[in-house]
C-alpha positions in Angstrom: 171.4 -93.8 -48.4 168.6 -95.1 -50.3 167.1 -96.0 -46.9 167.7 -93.5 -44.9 165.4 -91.3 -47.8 162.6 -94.3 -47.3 162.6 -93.6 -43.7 162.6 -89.7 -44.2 159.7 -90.3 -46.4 158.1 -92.3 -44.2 158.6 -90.2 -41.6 157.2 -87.4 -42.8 154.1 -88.7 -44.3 151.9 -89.1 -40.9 153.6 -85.2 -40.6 151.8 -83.9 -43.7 148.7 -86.5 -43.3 148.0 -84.7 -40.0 148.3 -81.3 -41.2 145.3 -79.5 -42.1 145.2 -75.9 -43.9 142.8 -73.4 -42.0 142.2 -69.7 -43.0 141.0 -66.8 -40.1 138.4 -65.0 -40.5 137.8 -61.3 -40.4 136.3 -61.6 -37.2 138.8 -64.2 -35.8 140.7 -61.2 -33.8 139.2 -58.2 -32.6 141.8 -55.6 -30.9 141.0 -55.2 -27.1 141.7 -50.9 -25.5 143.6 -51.0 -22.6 141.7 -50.6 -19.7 139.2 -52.5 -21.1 137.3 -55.0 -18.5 136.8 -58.7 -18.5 135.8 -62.0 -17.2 138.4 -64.5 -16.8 136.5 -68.0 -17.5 139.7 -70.1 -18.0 143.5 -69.4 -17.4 146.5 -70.9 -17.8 149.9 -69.9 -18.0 150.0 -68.7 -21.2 146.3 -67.8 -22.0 143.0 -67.1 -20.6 139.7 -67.7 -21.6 137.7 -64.6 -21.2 134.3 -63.3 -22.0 133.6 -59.4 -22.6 131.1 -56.9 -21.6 128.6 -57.5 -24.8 129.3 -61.7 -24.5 131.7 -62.3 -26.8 134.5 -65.1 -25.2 137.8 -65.8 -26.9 141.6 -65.9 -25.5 144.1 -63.4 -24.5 147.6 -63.8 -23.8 147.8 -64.1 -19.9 150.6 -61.4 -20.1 148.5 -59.4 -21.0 146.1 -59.2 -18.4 146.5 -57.6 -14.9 143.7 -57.2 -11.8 144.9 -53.7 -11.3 143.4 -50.7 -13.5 145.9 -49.7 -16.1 147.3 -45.8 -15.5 145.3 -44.4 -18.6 142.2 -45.5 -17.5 142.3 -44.5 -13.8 143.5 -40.6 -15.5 140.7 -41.0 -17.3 138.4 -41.4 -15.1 139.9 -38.6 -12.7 139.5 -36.5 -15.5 136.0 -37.2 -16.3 135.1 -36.9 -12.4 137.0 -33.3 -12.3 134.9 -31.9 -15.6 132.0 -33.5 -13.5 133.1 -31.4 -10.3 133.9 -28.2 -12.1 130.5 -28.2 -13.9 128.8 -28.8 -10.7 130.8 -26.3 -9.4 130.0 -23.3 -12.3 126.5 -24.6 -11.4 126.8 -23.8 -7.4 128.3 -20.6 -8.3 125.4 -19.4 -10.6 122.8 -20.5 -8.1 124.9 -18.7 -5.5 125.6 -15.8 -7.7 122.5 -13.7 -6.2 122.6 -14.6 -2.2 126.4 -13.7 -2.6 125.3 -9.9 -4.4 122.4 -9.6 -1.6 125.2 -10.5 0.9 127.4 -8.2 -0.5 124.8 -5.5 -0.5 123.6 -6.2 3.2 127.5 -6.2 4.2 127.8 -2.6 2.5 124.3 -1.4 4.1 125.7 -2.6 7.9 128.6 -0.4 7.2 126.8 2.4 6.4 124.9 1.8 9.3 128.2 1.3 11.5 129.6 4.6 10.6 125.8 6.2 10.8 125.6 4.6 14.7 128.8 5.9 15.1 128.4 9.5 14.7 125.3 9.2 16.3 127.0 8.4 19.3 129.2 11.1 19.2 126.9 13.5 18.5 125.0 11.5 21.6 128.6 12.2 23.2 128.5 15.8 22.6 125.2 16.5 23.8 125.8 14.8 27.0 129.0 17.1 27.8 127.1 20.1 26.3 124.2 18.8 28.8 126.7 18.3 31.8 128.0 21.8 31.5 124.5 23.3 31.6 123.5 21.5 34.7 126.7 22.6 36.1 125.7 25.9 35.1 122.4 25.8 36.7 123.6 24.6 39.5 125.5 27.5 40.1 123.2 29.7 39.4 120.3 28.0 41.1 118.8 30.4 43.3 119.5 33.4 41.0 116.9 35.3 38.9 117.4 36.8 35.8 119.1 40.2 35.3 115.9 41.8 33.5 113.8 40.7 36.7 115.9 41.8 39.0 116.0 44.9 37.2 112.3 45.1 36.7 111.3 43.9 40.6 113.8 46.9 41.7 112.4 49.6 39.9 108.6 48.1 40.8 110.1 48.6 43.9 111.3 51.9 44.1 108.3 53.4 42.4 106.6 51.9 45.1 108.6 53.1 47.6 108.3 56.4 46.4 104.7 56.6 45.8 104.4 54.6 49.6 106.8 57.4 51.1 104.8 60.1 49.0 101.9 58.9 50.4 103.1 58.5 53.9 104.2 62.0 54.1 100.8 63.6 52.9 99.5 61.3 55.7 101.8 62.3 58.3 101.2 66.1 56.9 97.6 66.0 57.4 97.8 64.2 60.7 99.5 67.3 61.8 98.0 70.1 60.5 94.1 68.7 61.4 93.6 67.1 58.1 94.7 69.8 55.9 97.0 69.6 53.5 99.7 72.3 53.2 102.1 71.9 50.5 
């Protein structure tokens, strides 16, 4: 027994020759964010050598580490791109704001003019039949004169028909009776 404790202690003296004590550091480990991007230098199966954005290299678990972006990061960036649309988006809509009112405004004025051209035309529709019936109208009376003409050129007339037979009698009368008149 005694020398199977010798050989023990033999053993185990290269073990605890070999060993060293080390401490870590408060910058020894630095937590990485998922999503966070890196250059692999070195990788094996169980770790790989990588160097960060601001150049600082050390070793990650190779578990750890995929070629894909994670979920959360490609969300996040869809979000930020959507608050990125939808600002751009309140902006087009301000800047649009006024041609939209004018269009608004110029829509409104065509309508009025719409329903202005349209009874226009059918008061221009009215006209035209009231138009039509007084051509018809004149073409039936076409060669007639006015009542009050008529009635005036007929008593001109007879007035002067009775002053012409009036006169033709005293002429006829004095013809006969040697230029005398005898009344």
């Amino acid at each position: 027994m005694k020398h199977l404790l010798q050989l023990l202690i033999l053993l185990a003296l290269p073990l605890s020759a070999g060993a060293q004590t080390a401490y870590v550091t408060d910058r020894a480990f630095r937590t990485l964010e998922s999503g966070q991007q890196l250059e692999i230098l070195n990788r094996n199966r169980n770790y790989a050598q990588v160097r960060l954005p601001d150049g600082t290299e050390g070793y990650v678990k190779a578990a750890y580490l995929v070629s894909d972006k994670p979920a959360r990061l490609i969300v996040e960036e869809t979000q930020a791109e959507n608050a990125r649309l939808e600002a751009e988006l309140n902006k087009l809509r301000e800047a649009f704001a006024q041609p939209a009112a004018t269009i608004a405004s110029l829509e409104q004025q065509l309508e009025e003019q719409q329903a202005a051209l349209q009874d226009s035309q059918a008061r221009a529709a009215t006209l035209a039949e009231e138009n039509r019936a007084l051509e018809d109208r004149q073409g039936r009376f076409k060669y007639s004169l006015p009542l009050s003409w008529v009635g005036g050129a007929v008593l001109v007339c007879l007035l002067a028909g009775f002053l012409g037979g009036l006169w033709w009698t005293d002429y006829r009368s004095r013809k006969r009776h040697g230029g005398f008149r005898i009344y």
